[in-house]
C-alpha positions in Angstrom: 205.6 219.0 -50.8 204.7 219.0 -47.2 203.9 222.1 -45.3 205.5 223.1 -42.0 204.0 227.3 -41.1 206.9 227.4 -37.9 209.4 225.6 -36.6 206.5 225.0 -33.4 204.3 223.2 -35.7 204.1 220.0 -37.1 204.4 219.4 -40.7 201.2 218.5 -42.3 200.9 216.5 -45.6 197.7 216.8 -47.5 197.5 213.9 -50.0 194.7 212.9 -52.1 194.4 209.6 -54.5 193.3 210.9 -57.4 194.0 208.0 -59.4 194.7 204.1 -58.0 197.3 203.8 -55.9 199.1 206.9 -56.2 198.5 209.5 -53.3 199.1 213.3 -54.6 200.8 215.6 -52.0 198.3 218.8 -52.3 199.6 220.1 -49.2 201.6 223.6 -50.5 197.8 225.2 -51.7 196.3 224.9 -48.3 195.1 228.3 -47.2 193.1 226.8 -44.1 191.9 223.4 -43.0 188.6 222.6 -40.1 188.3 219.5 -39.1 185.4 217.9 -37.1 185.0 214.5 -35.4 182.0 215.6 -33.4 180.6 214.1 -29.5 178.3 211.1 -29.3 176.8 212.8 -26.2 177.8 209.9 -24.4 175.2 207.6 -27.3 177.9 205.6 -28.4 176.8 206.9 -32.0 179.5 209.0 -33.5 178.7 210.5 -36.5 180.8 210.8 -40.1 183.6 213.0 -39.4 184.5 216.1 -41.4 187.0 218.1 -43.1 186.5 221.3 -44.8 190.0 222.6 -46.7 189.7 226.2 -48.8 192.4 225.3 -51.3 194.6 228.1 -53.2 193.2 228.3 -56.8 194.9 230.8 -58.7 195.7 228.8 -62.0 192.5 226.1 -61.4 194.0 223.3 -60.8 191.3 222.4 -58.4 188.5 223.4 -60.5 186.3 220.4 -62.1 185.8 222.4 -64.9 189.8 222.3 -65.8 190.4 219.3 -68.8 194.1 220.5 -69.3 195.2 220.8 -65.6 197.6 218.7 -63.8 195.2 216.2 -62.3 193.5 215.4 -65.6 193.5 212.0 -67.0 192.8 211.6 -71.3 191.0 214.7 -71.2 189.0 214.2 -68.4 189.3 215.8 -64.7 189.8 213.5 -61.8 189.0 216.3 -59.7 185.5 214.6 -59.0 183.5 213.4 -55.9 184.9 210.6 -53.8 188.2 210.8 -54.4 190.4 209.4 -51.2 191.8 211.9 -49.3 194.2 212.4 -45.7 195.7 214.8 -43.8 198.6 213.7 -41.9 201.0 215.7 -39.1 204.2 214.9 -38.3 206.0 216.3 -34.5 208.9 215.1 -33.2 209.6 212.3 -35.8 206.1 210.7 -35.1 203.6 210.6 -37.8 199.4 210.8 -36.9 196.7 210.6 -39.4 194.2 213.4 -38.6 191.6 212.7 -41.0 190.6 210.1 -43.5 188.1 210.1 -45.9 185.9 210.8 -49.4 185.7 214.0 -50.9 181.7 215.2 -51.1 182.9 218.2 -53.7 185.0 220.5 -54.9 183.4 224.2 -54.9 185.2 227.1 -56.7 184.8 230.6 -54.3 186.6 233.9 -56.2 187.0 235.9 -52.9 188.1 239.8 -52.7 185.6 240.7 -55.3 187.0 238.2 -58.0 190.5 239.3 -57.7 191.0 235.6 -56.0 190.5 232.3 -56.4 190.0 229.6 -53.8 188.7 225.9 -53.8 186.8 224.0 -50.8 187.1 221.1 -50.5 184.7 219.0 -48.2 185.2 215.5 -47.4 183.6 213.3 -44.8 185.1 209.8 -43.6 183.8 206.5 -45.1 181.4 206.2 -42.1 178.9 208.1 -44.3 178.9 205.6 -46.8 177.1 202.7 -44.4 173.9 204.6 -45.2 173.8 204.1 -48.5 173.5 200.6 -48.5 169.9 199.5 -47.9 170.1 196.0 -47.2 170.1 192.4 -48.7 167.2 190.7 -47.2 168.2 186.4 -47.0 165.8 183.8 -48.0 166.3 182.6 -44.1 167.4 184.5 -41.1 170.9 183.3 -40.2 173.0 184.3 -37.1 171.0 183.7 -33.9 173.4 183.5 -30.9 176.3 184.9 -33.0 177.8 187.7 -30.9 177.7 191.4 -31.3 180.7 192.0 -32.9 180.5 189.5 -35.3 177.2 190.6 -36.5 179.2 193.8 -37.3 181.3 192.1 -39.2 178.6 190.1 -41.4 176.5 193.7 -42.0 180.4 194.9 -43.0 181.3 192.1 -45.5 177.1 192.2 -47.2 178.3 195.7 -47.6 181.5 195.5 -49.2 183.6 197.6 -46.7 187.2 197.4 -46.9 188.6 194.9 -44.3 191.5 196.0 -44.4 190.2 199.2 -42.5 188.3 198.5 -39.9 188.8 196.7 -36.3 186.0 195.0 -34.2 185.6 193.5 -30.6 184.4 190.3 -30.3 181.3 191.6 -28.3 179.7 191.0 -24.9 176.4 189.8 -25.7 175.0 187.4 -28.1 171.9 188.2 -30.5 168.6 187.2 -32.3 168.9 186.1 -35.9 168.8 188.8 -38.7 167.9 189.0 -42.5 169.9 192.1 -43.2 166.9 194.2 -43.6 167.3 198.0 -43.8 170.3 200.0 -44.2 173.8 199.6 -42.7 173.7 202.4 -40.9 170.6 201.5 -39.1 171.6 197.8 -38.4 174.8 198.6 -36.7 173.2 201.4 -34.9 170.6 198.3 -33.6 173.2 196.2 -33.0 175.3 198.8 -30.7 172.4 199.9 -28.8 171.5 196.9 -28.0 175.4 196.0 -27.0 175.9 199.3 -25.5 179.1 200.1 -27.1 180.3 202.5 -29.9 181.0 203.1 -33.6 183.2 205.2 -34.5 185.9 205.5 -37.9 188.8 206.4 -36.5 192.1 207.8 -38.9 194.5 205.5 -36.8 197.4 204.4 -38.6 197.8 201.1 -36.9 195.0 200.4 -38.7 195.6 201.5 -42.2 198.4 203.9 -42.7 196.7 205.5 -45.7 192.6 205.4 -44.6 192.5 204.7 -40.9 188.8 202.4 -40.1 186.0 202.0 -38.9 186.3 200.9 -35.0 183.5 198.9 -33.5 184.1 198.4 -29.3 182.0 196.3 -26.8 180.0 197.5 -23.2 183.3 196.5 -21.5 185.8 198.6 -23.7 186.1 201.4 -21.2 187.2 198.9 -18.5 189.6 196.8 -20.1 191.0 199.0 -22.6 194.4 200.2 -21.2 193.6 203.8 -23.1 190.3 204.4 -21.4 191.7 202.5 -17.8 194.6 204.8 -17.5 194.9 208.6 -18.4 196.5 209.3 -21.3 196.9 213.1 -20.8 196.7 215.9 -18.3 194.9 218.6 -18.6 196.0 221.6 -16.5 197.8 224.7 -15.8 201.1 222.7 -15.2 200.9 220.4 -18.2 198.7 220.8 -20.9 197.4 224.3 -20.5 193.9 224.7 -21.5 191.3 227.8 -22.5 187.4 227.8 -22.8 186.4 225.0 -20.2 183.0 223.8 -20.8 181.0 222.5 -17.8 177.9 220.9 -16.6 175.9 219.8 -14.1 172.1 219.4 -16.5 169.6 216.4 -16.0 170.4 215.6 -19.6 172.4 212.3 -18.7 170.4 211.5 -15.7 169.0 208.0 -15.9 167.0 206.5 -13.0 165.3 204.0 -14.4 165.9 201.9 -17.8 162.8 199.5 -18.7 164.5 197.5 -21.9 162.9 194.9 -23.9 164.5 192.8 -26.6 161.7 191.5 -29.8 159.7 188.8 -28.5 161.0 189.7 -24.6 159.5 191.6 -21.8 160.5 194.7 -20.2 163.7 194.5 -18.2 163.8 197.3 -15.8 166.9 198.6 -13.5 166.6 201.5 -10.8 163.2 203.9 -10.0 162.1 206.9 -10.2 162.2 209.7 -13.3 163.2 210.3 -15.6 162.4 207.3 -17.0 163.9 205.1 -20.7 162.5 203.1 -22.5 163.0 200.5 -25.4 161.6 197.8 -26.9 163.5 197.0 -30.1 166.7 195.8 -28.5 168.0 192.6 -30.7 169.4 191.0 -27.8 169.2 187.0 -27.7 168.2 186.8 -24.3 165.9 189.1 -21.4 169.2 188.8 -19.0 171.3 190.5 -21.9 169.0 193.0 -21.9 169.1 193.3 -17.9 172.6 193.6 -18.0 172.1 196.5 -20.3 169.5 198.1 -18.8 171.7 198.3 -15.1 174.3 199.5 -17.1 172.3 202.1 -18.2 171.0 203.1 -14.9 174.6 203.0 -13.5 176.1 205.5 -15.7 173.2 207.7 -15.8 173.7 208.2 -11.6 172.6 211.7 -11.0 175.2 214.5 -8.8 178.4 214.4 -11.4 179.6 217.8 -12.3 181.0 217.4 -15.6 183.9 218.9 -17.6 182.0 219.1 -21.3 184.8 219.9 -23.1 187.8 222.6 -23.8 190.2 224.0 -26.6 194.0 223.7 -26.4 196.6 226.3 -28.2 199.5 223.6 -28.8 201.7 226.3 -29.7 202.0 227.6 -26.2 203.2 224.2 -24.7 204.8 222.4 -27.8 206.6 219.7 -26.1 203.6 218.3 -24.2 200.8 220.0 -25.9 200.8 218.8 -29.4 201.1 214.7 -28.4 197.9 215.2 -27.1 196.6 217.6 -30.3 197.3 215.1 -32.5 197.5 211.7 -30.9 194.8 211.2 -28.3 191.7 209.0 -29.8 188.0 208.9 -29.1 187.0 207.4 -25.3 191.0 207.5 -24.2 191.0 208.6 -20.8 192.1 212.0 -19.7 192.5 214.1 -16.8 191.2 217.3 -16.4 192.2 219.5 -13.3 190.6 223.3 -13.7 190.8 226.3 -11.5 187.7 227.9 -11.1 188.1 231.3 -11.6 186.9 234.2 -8.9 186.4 231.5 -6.5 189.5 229.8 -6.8 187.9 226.1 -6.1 189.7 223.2 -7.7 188.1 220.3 -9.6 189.8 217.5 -10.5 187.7 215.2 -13.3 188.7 211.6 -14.9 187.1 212.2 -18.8 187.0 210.1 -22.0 187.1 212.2 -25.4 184.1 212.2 -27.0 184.7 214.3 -29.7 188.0 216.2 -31.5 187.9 219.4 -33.7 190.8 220.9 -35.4 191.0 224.6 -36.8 194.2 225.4 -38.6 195.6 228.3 -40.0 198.9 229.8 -40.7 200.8 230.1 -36.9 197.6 229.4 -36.0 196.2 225.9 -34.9 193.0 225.2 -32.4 192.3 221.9 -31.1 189.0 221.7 -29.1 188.0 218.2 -27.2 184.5 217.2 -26.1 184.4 214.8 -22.9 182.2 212.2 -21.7 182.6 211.7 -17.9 184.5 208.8 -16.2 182.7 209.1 -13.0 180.3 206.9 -12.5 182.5 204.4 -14.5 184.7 204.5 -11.8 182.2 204.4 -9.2 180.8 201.0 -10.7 184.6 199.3 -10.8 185.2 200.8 -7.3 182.0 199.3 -6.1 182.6 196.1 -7.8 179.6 196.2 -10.1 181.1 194.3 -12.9 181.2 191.1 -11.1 177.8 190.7 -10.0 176.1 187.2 -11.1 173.7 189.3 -13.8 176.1 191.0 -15.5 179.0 187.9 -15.6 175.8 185.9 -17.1 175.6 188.8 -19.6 179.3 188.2 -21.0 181.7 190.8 -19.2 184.4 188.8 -19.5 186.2 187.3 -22.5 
């Protein structure tokens, strides 16, 4: 039974698989549910997202401890770790999967001095499972010259993830041969630095209707990517109102200089001055590849953008335009932010890609806060044609 708290809400479906392909709708015992897909700081590294749910437990039927409850199976519980779990809304006819993922426990709490009983349950999404796979080392390296994305895809298969749920770019650059040494996480994380794109798992439908995937996008994503080319929301006091703006103007992004190196290459440096960053474990095939990334670097990391960080939406207030953007807009979409600076009265208008999405939810209650990654120097580089210069076509920006 789904769960709608007012007719200005979604409905919101809580289902979890407790045993093979039957989903179980757990949705009428939810009490409150947070949800976190947190920033890569502009990294490209997002990490696991989360979802905490305290669970109405008055006749334990969530506790593990229960062998004659409803989710029992010959006499033992299947309310165990990793068991499949997603929360799903549904507004306006359209349905959006806002989190997918494996339970990490199930925790009895007996609130209001024991006269209570509540379960949490935590989950994180399958990203957290690429860590626990340590590596296969091959007799002989294979893969030299493959490209980026489909070195993803071979460090996806050694580990056994589902590929059914996940979608991958075909990459911009091409790389050294690999032995799979070391764990998933750590591979990929090599393999995107040294791309300079993103990892993410994402709970899109289009990509699994029941457990979303793991997306994998190339340097070149945020140019030729419709979502992150054109805006796909405004936020402001005319459309989607907005509290708690988050702003910046810190040295914390500020690149002016980016001396890369690939294993077995030589420093590859763009721009002058401090501060200064440095690698010299990039997997890149070739020094130009890892030229192409290191003025990349330098270009986004232009110093002088005021930055909108982040802000929280009420989709309550403005149900018609607000919750679309609650519960459909994805990590490193585009999005407009205009903001009225209070006292002063001075207008900013910012482009933004959403680099992070939190959900708090509660009966006729329901807070959705966005973390941003600017868009400016982005634009500055299309605008001033840095794309098509010989070093970075060499480096693969085109398909």
């Amino acid at each position: 039974m789904t769960v709608q708290f007012s007719a200005n809400f979604p409905v919101l479906g809580l289902f979890a698989n407790f045993s093979g392909a039957v989903w179980t709708d757990i949705s009428e015992y939810v009490r409150r549910l947070d949800i976190d897909r947190g920033p890569s700081r502009e990294t490209g590294r997002y990490p696991a997202g989360s979802m905490t749910v305290q669970l109405a437990n008055r006749d334990a039927r969530f506790s593990p401890a229960n062998t004659s409850g409803p989710y029992v199976s010959g006499g033992v519980t299947q309310v165990v770790a990793e068991v499949k779990v997603r929360l799903e809304a549904t507004w306006n006819s359209v349905t959006y999967n806002l989190f997918c993922g494996l339970v990490e426990d199930w925790q009895d709490e007996f609130p209001d001095s024991g006269y209570d009983a509540v379960t949490v349950l935590t989950a994180l999404d399958p990203l957290t499972t690429l860590a626990t796979w340590n590596g296969s080392p091959l007799v002989s390296v294979v893969g030299n010259g493959e490209r980026t994305g489909a070195r993803i895809s071979r460090i996806l298969d050694a580990v056994g993830f589902d590929g059914a749920t996940r979608s991958v770019m075909t990459g911009d650059d091409t790389l050294q041969a690999t032995t799979l040494t070391g764990s998933a996480t750590e591979q990929i994380n090599l393999v995107t630095d040294s791309e300079g794109g993103a990892l993410w798992y994402d709970p899109l439908r289009s990509i699994n209707a029941d457990m979303g995937g793991l997306v994998w996008e190339s340097r070149s994503a945020l140019k030729t990517n419709t979502r992150s080319t054109v805006s796909q929301a405004t936020f402001s006091a005319a459309s989607i109102g907005f509290r708690d703006p988050r702003t910046s103007s810190g040295r914390d992004f500020i690149v002016r200089y980016a001396g890369f190196a690939r294993v077995g290459g030589v420093e590859q440096g763009s721009g002058s001055g401090l501060p200064r960053l440095t690698r010299y474990d990039l997997v890149n095939e070739t020094d130009v590849g890892v030229g192409a990334l290191s003025a990349f670097t330098v270009a986004k990391g232009k110093p002088g953008d005021y930055r909108i960080t982040g802000l929280t939406i009420d989709p309550i207030t403005k149900p018609a335009t607000a919750w679309p953007a609650a519960l459909g807009l994805r990590v490193r979409d585009r999005a407009t932010v205009a903001m009225t600076i209070p006292v002063s009265g001075l207008v900013v208008n910012k482009n933004v890609f959403i680099d992070g999405i939190s959900h708090s939810i509660l009966p006729m209650q329901w807070a959705t806060s966005f973390d941003f990654a600017s868009a400016t120097n982005f634009d500055t580089m299309i605008a001033a044609s840095v794309w098509t210069t010989g070093l970075w076509d060499t480096a693969g920006w085109w398909f």
